[in-house]
C-alpha positions in Angstrom: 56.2 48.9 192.3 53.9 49.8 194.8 53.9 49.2 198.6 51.0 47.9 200.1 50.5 47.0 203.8 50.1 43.2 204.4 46.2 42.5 205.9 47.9 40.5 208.8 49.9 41.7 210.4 50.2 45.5 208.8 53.7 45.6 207.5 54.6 46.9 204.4 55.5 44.6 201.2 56.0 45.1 197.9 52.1 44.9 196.0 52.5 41.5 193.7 50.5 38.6 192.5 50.9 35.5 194.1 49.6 32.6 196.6 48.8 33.1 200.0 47.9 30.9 202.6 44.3 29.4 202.4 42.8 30.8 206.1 45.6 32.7 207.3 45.2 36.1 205.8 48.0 38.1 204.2 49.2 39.8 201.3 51.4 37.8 198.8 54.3 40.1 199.6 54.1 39.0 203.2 53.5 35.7 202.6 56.6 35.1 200.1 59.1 36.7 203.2 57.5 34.4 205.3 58.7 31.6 202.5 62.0 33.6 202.8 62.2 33.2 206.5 61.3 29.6 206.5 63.3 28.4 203.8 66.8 30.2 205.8 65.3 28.2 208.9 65.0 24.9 207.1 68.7 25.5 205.5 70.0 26.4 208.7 70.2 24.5 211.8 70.9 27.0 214.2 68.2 29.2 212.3 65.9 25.7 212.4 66.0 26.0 216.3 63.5 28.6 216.7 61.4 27.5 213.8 58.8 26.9 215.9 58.4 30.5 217.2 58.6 31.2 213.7 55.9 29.4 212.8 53.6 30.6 216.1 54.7 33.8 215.8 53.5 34.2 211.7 50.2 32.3 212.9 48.7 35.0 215.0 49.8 37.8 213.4 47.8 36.4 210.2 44.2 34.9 212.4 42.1 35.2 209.0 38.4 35.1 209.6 36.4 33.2 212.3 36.3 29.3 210.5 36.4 26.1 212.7 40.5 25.6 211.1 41.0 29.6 211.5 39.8 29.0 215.6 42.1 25.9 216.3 45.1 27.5 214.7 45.3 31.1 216.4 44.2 28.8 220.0 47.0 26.2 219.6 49.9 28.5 218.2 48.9 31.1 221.0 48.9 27.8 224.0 52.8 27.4 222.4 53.7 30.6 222.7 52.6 31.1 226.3 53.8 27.8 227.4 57.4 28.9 225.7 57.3 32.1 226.9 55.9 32.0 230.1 56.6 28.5 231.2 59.8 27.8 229.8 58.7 24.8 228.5 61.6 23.0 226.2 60.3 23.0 222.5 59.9 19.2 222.4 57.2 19.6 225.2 55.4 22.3 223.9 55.3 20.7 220.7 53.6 17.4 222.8 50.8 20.0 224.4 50.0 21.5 220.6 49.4 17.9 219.8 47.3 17.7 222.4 45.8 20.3 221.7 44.9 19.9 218.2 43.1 16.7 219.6 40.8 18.7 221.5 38.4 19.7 218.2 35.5 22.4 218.8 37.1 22.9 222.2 38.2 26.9 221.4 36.5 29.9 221.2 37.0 32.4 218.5 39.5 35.3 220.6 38.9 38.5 218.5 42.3 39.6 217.4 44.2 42.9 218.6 43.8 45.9 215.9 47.9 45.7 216.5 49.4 42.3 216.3 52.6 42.8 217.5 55.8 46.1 216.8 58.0 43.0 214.8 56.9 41.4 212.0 58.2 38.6 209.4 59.4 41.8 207.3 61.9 42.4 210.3 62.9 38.8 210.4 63.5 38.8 206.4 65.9 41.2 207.0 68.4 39.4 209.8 71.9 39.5 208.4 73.1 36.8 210.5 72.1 33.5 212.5 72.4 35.5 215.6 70.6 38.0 214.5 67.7 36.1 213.3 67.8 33.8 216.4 67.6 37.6 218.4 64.5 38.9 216.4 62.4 35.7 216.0 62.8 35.7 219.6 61.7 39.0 219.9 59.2 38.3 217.4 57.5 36.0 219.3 57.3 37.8 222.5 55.9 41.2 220.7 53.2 39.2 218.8 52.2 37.0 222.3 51.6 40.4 224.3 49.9 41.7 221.5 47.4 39.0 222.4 47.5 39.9 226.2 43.9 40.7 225.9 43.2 37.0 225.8 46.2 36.0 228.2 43.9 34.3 230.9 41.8 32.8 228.3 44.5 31.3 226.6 46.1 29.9 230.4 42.5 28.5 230.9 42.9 26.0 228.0 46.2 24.8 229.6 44.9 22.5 232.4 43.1 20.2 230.1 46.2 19.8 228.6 47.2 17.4 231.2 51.0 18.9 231.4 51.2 18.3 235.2 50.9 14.7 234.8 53.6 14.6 231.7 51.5 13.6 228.9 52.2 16.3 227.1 
């Protein structure tokens, strides 16, 4: 079987047939780990409690092509990521603000993605022998695919205020 390197987010996978994800670009191979990675989450509760940056963390790494659902979904997983990651927001929040978000139709801008998406990949997740472990690298995960965005940092912060998270509605 050969190896072929996923469009996404470049790791290597195994070349097969199968689905992928409608606008989120990637090889079968990558998309069946990410199955893999989401089906130990949804077995696990302690794995289930970084879902979220699981879920963030795959988005960006696989932006597709510019498309009206493509836009929203790279803006709003990228608005979690940096209010988890640089605001410490609790999950339950952030989640609130990506509803928010979602809300705010036709609002983002197409953010051309990096040539490199991020050093840790769903491949390197796939592979956690543990809950810690997994806990560990989806952690890391997340932070390696947010600063592979850093390009787009302070356009990503601009979207925030509208958000209304000063004023707790989200």
């Amino acid at each position: 079987m050969s190896i072929r390197p996923c469009v996404g987010c470049g790791a290597s996978f195994p070349e097969l047939e199968g689905p992928v994800h409608r606008y989120m670009e990637s090889s079968p191979g990558c998309w069946a780990a990410y199955g893999e990675v989401l089906a130990r989450e949804y077995g696990s509760p302690a794995c289930f409690a970084v879902h979220r940056l699981t879920v963030d963390s795959y988005a960006v790494q696989h932006p597709g092509r510019p498309s009206a659902q493509s836009i929203q979904s790279v803006a709003v997983h990228l608005i979690r990521l940096c209010l988890t990651l640089e605001r410490g927001l609790a999950p339950s929040r952030a989640l609130a603000a990506i509803q928010a978000a979602v809300k705010a139709k036709g609002r983002y801008v197409w953010l051309t993605p990096p040539a490199a998406r991020g050093q840790i990949t769903v491949a390197d997740v796939r592979k956690a022998g543990s809950v810690a472990q997994h806990t560990e690298l989806v952690q890391a995960w997340a932070r390696s695919a947010w600063q592979a965005w850093s390009v787009h940092h302070a356009v990503v912060r601009s979207w925030l205020p509208a958000l209304e998270l000063k004023r707790g509605r989200a």
